[in-house]
Backbone as numpy.savetxt, mean C-alpha at the origin, in Angstrom:
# Nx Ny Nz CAx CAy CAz Cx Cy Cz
-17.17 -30.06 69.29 -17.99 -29.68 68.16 -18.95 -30.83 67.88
-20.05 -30.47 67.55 -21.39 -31.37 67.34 -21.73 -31.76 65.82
-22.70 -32.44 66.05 -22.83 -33.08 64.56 -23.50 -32.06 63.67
-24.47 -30.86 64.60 -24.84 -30.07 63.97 -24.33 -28.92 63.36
-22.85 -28.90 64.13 -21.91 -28.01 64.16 -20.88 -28.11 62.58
-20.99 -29.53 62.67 -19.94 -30.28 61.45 -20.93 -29.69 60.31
-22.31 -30.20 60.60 -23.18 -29.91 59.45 -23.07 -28.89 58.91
-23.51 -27.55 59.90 -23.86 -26.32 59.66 -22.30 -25.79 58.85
-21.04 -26.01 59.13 -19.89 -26.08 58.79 -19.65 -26.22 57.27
-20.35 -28.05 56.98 -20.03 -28.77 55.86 -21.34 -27.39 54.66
-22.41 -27.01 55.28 -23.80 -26.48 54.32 -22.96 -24.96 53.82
-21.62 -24.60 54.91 -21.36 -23.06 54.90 -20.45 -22.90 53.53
-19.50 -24.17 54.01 -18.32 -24.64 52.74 -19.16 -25.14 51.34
-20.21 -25.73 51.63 -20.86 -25.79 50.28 -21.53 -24.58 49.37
-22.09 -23.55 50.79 -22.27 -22.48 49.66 -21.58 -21.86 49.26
-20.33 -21.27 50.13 -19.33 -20.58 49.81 -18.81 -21.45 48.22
-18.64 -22.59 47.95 -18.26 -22.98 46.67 -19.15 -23.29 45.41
-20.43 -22.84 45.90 -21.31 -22.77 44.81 -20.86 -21.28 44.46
-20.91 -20.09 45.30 -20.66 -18.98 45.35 -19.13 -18.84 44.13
-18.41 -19.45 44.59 -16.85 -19.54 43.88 -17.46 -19.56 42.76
-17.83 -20.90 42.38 -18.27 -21.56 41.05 -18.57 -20.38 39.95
-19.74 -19.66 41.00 -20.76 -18.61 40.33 -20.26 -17.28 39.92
-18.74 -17.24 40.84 -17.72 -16.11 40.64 -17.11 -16.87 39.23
-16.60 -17.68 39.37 -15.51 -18.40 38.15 -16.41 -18.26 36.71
-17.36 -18.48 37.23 -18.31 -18.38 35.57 -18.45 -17.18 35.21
-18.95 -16.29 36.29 -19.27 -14.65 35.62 -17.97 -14.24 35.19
-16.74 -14.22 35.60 -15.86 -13.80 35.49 -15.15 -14.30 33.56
-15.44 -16.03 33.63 -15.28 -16.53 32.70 -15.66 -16.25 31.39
-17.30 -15.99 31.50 -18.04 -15.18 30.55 -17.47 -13.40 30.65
-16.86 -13.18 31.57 -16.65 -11.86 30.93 -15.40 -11.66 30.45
-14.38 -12.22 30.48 -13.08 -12.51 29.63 -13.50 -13.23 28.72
-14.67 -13.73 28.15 -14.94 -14.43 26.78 -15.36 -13.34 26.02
-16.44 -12.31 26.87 -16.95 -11.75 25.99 -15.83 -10.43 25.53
-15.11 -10.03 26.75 -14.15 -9.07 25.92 -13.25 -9.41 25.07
-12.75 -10.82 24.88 -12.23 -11.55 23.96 -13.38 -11.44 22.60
-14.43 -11.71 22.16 -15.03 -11.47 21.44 -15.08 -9.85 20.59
-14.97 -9.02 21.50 -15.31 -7.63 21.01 -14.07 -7.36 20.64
-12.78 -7.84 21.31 -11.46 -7.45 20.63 -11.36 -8.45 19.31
-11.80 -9.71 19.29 -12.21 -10.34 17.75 -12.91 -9.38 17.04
-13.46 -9.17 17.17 -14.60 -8.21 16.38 -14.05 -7.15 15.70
-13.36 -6.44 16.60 -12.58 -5.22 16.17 -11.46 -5.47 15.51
-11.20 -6.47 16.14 -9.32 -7.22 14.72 -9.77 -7.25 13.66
-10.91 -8.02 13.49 -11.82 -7.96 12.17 -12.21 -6.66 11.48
-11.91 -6.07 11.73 -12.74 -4.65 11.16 -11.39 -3.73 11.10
-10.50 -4.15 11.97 -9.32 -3.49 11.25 -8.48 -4.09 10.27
-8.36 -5.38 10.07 -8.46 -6.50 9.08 -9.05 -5.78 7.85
-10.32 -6.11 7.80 -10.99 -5.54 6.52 -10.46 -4.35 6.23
-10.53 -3.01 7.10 -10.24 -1.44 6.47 -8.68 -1.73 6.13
-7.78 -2.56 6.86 -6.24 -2.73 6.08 -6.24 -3.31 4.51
-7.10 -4.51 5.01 -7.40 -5.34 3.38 -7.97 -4.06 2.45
-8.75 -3.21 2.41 -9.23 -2.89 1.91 -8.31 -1.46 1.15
-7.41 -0.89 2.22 -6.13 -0.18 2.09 -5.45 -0.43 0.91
-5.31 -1.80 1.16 -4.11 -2.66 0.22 -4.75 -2.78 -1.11
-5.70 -2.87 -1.09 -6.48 -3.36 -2.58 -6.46 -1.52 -3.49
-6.69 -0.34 -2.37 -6.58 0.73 -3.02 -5.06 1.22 -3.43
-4.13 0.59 -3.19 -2.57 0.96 -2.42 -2.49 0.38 -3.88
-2.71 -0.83 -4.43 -2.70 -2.24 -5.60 -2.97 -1.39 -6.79
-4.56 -0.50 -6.76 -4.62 0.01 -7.85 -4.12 1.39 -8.33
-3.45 1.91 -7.19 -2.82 3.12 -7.57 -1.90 2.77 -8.06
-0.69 1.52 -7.67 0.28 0.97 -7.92 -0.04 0.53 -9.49
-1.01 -0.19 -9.78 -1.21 -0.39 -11.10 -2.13 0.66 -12.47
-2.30 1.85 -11.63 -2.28 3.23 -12.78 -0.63 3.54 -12.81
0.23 3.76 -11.30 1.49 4.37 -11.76 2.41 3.17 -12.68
1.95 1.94 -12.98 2.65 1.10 -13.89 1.63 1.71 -15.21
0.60 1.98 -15.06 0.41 2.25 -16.66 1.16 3.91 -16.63
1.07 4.20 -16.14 2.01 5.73 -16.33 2.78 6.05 -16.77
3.68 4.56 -16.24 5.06 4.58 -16.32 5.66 3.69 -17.90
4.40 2.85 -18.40 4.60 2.61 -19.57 4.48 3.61 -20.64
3.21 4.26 -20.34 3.16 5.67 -21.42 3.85 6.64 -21.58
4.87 6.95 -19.99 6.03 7.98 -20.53 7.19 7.12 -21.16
7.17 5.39 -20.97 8.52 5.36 -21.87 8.02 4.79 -23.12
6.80 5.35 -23.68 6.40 4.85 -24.63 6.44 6.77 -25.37
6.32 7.21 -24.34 6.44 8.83 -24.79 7.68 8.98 -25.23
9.02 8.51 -24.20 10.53 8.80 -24.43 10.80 8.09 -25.71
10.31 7.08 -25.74 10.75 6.76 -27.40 10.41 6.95 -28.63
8.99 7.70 -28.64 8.79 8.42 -29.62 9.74 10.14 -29.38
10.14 10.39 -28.32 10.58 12.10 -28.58 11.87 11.54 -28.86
12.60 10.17 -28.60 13.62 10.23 -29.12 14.19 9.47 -30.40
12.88 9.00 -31.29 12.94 8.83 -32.57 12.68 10.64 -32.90
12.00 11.13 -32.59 11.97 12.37 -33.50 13.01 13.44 -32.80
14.25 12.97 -31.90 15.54 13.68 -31.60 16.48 13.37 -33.30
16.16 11.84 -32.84 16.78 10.96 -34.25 16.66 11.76 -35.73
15.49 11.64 -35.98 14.76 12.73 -37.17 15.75 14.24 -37.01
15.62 14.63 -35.54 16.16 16.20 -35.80 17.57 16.11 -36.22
18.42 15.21 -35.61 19.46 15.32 -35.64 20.28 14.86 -37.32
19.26 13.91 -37.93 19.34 13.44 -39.33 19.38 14.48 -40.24
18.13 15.75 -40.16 17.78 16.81 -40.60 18.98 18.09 -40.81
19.53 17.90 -38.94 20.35 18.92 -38.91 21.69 18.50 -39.33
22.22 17.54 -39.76 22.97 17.00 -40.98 23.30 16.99 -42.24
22.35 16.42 -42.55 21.62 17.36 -44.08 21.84 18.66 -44.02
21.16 19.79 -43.19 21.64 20.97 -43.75 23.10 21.14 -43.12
23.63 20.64 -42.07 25.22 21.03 -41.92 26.01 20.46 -42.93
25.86 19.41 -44.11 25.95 18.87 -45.24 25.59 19.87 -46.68
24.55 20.56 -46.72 24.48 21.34 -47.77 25.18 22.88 -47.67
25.19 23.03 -46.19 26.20 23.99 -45.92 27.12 24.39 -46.37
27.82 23.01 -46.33 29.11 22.67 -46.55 29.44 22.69 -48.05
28.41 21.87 -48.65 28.74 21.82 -49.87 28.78 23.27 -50.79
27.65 23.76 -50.25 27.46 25.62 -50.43 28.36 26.29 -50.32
29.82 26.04 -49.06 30.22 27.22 -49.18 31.68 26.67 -49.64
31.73 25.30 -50.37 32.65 24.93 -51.27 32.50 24.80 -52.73
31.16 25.56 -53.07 30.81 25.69 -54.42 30.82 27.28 -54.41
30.63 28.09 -53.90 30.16 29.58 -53.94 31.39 30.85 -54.04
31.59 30.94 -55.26 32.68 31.85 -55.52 32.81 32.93 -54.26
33.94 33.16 -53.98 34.39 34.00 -53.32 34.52 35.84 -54.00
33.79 36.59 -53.74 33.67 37.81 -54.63 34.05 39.04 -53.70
34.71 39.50 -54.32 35.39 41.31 -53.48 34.68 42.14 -53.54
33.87 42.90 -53.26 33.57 43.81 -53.00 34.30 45.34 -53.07
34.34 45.69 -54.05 35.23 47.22 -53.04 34.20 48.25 -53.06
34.59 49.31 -52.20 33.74 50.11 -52.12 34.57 51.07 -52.21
């Protein structure tokens, strides 16, 4: 083998690894850039979740006011159970007293 031989050899191996190089980069940039677009999209499912949660937050905080106004409801229907039951006392009380004051009378027919 000749010197021109070594040469032509050493010029073949040099392009072939510029060639590599030029593979390693395109390739490089294109696993960056699909890395980017799957960033992109994490992001955007990110936001519509964040954004989920913040609607998820305020439904959660109407069913806490909800949930204060029915036990703000239960304790007014059960002050006025209180009331009924005070009431229906009183008259099971005058009842009573009524039908231990109220002569007993015969009837004949």
């Amino acid at each position: 083998m000749g010197k021109t031989d070594v040469e032509n050899a050493f010029q073949s191996l040099d392009t072939l690894t510029q060639e590599e190089k030029l593979m390693t980069a395109a390739r490089t940039f294109e696993a960056t850039h699909d890395i980017s677009v799957n960033v992109k999209a994490t992001q955007e499912l990110t936001h519509h979740v964040d954004h989920k949660v913040t609607v998820i937050e305020e439904v959660l905080q109407q069913v806490d006011g909800n949930i204060r106004v029915a036990q703000e409801l239960t304790c007014d229907v059960r002050a006025d159970v209180d009331v009924i039951k005070e009431g229906t006392r009183s008259v099971d009380d005058n009842v009573k007293v009524a039908k231990r004051s109220t002569p007993i009378i015969s009837v004949s027919l």
